[in-house]
N, C-alpha and C positions, 0 to 999 in steps of 0.2 A: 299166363298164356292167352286171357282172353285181351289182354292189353295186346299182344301181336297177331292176334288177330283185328282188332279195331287200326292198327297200323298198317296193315296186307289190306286190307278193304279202305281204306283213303289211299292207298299206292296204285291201286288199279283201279280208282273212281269210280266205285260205286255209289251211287245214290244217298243222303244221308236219311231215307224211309230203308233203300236195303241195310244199311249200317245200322241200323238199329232192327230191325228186326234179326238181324242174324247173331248181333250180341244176346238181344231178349230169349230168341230159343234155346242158344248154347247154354246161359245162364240155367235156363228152366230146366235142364236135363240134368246139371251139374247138380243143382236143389232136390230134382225127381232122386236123382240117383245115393245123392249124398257121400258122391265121390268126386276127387281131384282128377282135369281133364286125360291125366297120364294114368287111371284107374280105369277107364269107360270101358266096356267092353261091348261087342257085339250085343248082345244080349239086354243089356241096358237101353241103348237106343231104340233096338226090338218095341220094347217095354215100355219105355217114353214113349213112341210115335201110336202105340196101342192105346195106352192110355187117354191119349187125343182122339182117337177114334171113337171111344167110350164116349167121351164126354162131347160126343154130338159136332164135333169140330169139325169145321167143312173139308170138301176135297185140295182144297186149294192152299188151305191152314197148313195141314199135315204135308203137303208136297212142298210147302218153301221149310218148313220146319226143317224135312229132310232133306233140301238144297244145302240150307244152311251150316245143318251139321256134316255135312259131308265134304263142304266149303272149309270147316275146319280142321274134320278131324285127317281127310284125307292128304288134301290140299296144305297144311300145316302144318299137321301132327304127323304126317305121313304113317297113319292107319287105316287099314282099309278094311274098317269095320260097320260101315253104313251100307247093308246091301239090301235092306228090306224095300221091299217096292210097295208103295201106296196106290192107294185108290186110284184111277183116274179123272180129274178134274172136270166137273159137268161146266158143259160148255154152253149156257145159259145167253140167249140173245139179246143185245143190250136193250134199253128202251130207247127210243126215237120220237121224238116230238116231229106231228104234221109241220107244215110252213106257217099254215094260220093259227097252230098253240107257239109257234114260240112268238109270232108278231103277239098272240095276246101276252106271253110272257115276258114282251118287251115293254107293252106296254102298262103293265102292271106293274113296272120299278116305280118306286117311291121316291126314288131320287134322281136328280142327271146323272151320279155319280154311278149309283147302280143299275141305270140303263143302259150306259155306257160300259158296263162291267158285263153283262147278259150280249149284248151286241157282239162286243170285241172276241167273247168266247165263241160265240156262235159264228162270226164273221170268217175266224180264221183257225178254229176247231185247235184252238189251244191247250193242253194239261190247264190242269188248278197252280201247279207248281212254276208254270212257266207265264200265266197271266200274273202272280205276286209279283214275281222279279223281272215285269217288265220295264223298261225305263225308258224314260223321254226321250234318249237320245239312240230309241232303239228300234224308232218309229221315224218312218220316212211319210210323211202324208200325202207329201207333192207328186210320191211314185204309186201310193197304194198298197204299199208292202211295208213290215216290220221284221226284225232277228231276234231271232231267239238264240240267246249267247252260253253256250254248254249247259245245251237242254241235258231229255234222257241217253246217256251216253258220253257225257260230254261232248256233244256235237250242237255245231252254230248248222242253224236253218233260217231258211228266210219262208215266211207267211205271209199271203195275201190279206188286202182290207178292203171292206164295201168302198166305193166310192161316200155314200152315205156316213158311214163311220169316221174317212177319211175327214170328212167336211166339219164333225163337232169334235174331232179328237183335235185339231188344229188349233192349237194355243189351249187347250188342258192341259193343269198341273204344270203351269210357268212356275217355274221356281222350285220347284220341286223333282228329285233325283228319281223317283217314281210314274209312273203311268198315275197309281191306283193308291197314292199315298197315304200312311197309316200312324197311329203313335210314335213306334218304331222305327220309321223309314218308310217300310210298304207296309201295304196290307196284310194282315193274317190271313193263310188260307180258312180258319173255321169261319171267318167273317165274310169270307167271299160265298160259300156254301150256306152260310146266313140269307145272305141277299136273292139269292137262288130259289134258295126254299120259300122264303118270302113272296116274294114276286109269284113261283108258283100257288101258293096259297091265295093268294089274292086274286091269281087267273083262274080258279076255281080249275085247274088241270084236269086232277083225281087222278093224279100219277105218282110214281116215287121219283123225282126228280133233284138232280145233283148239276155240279158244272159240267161233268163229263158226260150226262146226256147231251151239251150242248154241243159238245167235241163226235158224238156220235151221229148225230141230226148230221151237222154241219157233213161228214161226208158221207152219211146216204143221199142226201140231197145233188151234191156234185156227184154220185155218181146216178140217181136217177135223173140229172141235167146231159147225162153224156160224157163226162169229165172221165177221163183214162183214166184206171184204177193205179197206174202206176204213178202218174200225178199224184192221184191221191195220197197215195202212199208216201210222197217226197214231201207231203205237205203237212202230214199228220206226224213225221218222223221217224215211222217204222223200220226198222231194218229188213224184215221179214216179210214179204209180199204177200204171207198165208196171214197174216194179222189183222191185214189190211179187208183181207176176201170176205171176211164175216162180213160186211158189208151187201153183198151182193145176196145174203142170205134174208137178211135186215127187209130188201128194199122191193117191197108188199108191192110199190107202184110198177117196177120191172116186170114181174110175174102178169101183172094185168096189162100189159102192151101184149102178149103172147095169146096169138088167135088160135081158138082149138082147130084141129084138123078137119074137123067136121063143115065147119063155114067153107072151108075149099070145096067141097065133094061136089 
């Protein structure tokens, strides 16, 4: 059963991070429970998703757990035994690097290669997952723009590039089927998240810093520049225009253009 389930999720494209997560929780309930998928009963699942809550598991843990299984049992096993309702997911605001921490964090790569990796993130507020499987021939420099070819979703988007960016990524990685080329072919994401972390080390930050900070900078900044938040949203790839809105919550420099009422009197 869980083999048609890993076959219903490559048929509707899902992600191979949700493909795997949704195999891993199905499994862990089947182990929790120490019953066959055709045995689970309401009450099991109860029991499972509680058990997570015990053991400190965040809000977000426990809510795809129960996506998942509900993904299966309802959606495949045609049971409708997943009704427990979890926690609601604390909605924690990302972190955002100034303009002047990410030039320092630009200029703390140790390499071309990995300052060129820190830019290109930040330039065009890329995933981890869609900076790996970028490829040379997926970069336009003469226009400014790059595609992103069945991002999340399976959907092709097109990204803007600094002018700047443009000018050293032109003629990087001749010869090679990658942007950001690795043993492999491309790069490993924990190696890109390597470079990251590094560079922030070396910038003396004093932040928790990831490539997806660079993907959240990237558009508080265009929208404290003015940049229509529905742009933005076409740019970052979101479906959901409320995904995109945390942003405007992010963006500390908006809130200080707003003169109190008191200065009019």
């Amino acid at each position: 059963m869980l083999k048609k389930l890993e076959t219903e999720l490559k048929l509707r494209g899902f992600s191979g991070n949700t493909l795997t997560s949704y195999l891993r929780y199905n499994r862990m309930l089947l182990d929790f429970a120490k019953k066959q998928p055709e045995e689970i009963t309401e009450d099991d699942v109860k029991q499972y998703l509680a058990a997570m809550m015990e053991q400190k598991k965040s809000g977000k843990t426990v809510a795809l757990a129960r996506a998942a299984l509900k993904f299966f049992y309802e959606g495949i096993m045609g049971k409708s035994i997943v009704n427990v309702k979890t926690p609601k997911t604390e909605k924690k605001l990302p972190v955002v690097l100034s303009r002047e921490e990410v030039k320092r964090l630009i200029d703390a790569a140790p390499t071309k290669k990995s300052r060129l990796m820190i830019m290109l993130l930040y330039s065009s507020g890329l995933r981890l997952s869609e900076c790996v499987n970028l490829k040379v021939n997926d970069i336009h420099t003469d226009e400014k723009i790059g595609w992103v070819r069945k991002g999340k979703g399976s959907k092709d988007r097109l990204f803007i590039l600094s002018e700047a960016l443009s000018k050293e990524l032109s003629g990087f990685a001749k010869g090679s089927e990658y942007i950001f080329a690795g043993r492999n072919g491309r790069m490993s994401p924990r190696n890109v998240q390597k470079v990251v972390v590094t560079a922030a080390k070396r910038a003396n930050l004093g932040k928790k810093i990831s490539p997806h900070t660079l993907r959240h900078s990237f558009a508080t900044h265009l929208l404290e520049s003015g940049t229509d938040i529905r742009k933005i949203q076409e740019l970052l790839g979101h479906s959901n225009l409320q995904t995109t809105q945390i942003y405007t919550r992010v963006s500390a420099e908006e809130l200080k253009k707003v003169k109190s009422p008191l200065d009019s009197l």
